[in-house]
PAPA-724892 format. One record per atom (N, C-alpha, C): residue number from 1; y, x, z; atom name. Coordinates in steps of 0.001 Angstrom, whole numbers, always signed. Layout:
BEGIN
NODE num       y       x       z atome
NODE NUM       Y       X       Z    CA
...
//
This chain:
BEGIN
NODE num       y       x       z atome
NODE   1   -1175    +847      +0     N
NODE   1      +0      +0      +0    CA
NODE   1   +1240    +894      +0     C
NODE   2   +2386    +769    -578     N
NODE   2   +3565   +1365    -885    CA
NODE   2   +4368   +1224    +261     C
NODE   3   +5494   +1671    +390     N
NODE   3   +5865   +1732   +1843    CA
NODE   3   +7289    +495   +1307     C
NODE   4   +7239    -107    +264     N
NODE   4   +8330    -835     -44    CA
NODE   4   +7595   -2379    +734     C
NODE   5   +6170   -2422    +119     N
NODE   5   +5489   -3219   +1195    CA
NODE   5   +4912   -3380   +2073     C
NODE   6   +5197   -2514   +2405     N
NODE   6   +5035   -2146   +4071    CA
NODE   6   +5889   -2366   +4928     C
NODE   7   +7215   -2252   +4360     N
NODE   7   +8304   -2804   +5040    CA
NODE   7   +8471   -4058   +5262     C
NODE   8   +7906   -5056   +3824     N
NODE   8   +8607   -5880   +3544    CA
NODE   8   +7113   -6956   +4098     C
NODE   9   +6227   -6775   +4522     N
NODE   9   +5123   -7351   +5504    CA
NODE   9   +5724   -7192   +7089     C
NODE  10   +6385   -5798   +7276     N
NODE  10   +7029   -6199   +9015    CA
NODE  10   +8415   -7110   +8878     C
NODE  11   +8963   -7545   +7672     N
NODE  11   +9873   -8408   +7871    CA
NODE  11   +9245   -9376   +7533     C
NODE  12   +8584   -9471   +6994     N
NODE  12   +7926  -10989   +6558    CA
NODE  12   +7077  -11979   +8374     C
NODE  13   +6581  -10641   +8956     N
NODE  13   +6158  -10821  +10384    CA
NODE  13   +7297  -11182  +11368     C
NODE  14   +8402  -11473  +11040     N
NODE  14   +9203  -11949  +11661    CA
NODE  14   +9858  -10802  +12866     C
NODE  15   +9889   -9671  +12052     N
NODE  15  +10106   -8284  +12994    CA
NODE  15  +11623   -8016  +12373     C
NODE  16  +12405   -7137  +13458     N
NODE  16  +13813   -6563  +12751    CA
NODE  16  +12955   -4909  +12875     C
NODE  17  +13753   -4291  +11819     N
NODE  17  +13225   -2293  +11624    CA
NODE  17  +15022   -1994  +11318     C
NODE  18  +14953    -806  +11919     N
NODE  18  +16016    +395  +11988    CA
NODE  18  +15303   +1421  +11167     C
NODE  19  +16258   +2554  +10755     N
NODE  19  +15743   +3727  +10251    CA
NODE  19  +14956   +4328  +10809     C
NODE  20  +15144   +4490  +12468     N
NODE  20  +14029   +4775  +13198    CA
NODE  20  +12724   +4298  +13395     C
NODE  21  +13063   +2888  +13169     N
NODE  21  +11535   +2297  +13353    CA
NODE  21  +10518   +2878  +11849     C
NODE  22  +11743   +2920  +10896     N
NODE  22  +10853   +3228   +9499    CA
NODE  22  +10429   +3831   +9690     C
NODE  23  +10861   +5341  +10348     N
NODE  23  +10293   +6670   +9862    CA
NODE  23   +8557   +6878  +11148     C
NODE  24   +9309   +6448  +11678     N
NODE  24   +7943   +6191  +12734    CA
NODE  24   +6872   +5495  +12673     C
NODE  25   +7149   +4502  +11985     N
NODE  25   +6184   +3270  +12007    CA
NODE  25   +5441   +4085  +10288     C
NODE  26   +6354   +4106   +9246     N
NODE  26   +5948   +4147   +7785    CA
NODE  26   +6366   +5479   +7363     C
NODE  27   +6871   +6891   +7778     N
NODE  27   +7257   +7838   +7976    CA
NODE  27   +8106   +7314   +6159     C
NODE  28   +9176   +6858   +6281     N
NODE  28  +10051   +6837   +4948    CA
NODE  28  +11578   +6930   +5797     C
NODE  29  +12111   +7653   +5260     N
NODE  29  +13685   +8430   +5091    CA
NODE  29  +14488   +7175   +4450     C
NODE  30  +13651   +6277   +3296     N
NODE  30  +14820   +5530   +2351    CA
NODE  30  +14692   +3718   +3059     C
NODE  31  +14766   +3827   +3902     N
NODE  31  +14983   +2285   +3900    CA
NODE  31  +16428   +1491   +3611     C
NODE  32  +17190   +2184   +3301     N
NODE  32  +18550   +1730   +3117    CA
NODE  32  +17702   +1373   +1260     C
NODE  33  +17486   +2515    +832     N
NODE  33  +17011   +1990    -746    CA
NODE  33  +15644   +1005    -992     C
NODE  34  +15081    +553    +273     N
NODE  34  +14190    -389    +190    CA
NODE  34  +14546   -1409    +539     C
NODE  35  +15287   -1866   +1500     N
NODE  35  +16050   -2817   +1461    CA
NODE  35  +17114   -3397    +292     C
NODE  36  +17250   -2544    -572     N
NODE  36  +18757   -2641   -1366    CA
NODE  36  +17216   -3375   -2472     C
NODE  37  +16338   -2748   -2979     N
NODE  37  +15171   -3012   -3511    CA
NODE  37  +15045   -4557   -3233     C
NODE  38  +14130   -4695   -2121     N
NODE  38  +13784   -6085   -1700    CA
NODE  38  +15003   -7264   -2311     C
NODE  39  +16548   -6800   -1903     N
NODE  39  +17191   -7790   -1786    CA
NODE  39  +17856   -8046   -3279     C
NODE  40  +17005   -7143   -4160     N
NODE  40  +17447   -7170   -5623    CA
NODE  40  +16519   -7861   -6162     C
NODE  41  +15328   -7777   -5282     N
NODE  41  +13503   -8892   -5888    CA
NODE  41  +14032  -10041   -5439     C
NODE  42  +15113  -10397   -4648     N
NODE  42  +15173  -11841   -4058    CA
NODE  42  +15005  -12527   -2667     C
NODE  43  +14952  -11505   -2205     N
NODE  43  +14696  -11472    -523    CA
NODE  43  +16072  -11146    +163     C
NODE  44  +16627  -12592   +1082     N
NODE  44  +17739  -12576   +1459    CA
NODE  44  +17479  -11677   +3122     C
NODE  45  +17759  -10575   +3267     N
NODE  45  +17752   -9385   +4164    CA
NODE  45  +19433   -9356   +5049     C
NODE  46  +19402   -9800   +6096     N
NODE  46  +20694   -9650   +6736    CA
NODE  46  +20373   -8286   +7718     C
NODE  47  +21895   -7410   +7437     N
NODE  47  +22036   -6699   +8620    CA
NODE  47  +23109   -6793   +9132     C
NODE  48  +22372   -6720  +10384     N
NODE  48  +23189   -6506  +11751    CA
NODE  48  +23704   -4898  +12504     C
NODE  49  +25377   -4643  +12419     N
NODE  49  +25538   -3085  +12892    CA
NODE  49  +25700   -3338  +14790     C
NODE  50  +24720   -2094  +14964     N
NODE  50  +24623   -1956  +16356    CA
NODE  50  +25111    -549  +16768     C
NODE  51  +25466    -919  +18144     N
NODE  51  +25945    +899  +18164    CA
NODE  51  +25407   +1022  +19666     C
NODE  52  +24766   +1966  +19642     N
NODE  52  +24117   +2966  +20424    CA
NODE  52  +25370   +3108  +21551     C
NODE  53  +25542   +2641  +23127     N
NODE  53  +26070   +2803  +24145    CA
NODE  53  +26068   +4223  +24682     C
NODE  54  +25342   +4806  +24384     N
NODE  54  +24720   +6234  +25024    CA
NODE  54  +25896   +7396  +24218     C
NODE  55  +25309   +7275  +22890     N
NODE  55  +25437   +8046  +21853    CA
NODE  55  +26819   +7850  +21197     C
NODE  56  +27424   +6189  +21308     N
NODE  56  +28217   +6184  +20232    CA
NODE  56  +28564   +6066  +18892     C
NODE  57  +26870   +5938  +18665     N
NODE  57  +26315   +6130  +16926    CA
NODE  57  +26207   +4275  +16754     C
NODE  58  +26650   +4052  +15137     N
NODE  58  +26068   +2934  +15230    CA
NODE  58  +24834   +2863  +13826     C
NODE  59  +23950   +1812  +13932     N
NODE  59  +22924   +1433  +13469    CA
NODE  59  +22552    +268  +12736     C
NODE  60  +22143    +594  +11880     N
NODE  60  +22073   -1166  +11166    CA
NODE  60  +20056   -1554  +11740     C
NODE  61  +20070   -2583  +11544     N
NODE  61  +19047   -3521  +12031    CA
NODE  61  +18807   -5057  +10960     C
NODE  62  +17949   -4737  +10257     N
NODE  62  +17803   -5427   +8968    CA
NODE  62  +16368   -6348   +9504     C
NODE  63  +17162   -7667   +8660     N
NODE  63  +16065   -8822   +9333    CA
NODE  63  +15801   -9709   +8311     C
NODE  64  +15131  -10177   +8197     N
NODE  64  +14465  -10994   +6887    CA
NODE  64  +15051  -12394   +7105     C
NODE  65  +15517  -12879   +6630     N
NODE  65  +16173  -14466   +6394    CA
NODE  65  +15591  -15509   +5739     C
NODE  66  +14415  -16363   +5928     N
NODE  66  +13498  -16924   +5394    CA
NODE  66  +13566  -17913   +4439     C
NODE  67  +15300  -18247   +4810     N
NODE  67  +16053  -19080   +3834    CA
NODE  67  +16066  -18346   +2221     C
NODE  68  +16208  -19215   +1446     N
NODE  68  +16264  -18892    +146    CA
NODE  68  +17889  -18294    -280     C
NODE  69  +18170  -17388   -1135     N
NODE  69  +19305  -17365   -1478    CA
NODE  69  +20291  -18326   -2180     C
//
């Protein structure tokens, strides 16, 4: 299985993934370009920016929207 659907089975599971979760879970670097992917096949993908309290960094958090576009 490709890691484009691999992603797109933990959003379909009703899961949110960060870059971190990608690289850990599916060891992929591009989820910004798999997401941009998915949401060009038709899959309405919302993100949400979060920022790290600690760090200061912020983070996007991409979630599958089950609604149709």
């Amino acid at each position: 299985m490709n890691k484009k659907s691999l992603v797109l089975n933990h959003l379909k599971s009703g899961k949110t993934i960060t870059s971190i979760l990608a690289w850990n879970k599916f060891q992929t670097l591009k989820l910004q370009d798999i997401v941009f992917k998915l949401r060009n096949n038709g899959y309405n993908i919302a993100t949400e920016m979060k920022k790290n309290k600690t760090t200061n960094t912020v983070y996007a958090v991409y979630k599958l929207n089950l609604k149709l576009k």
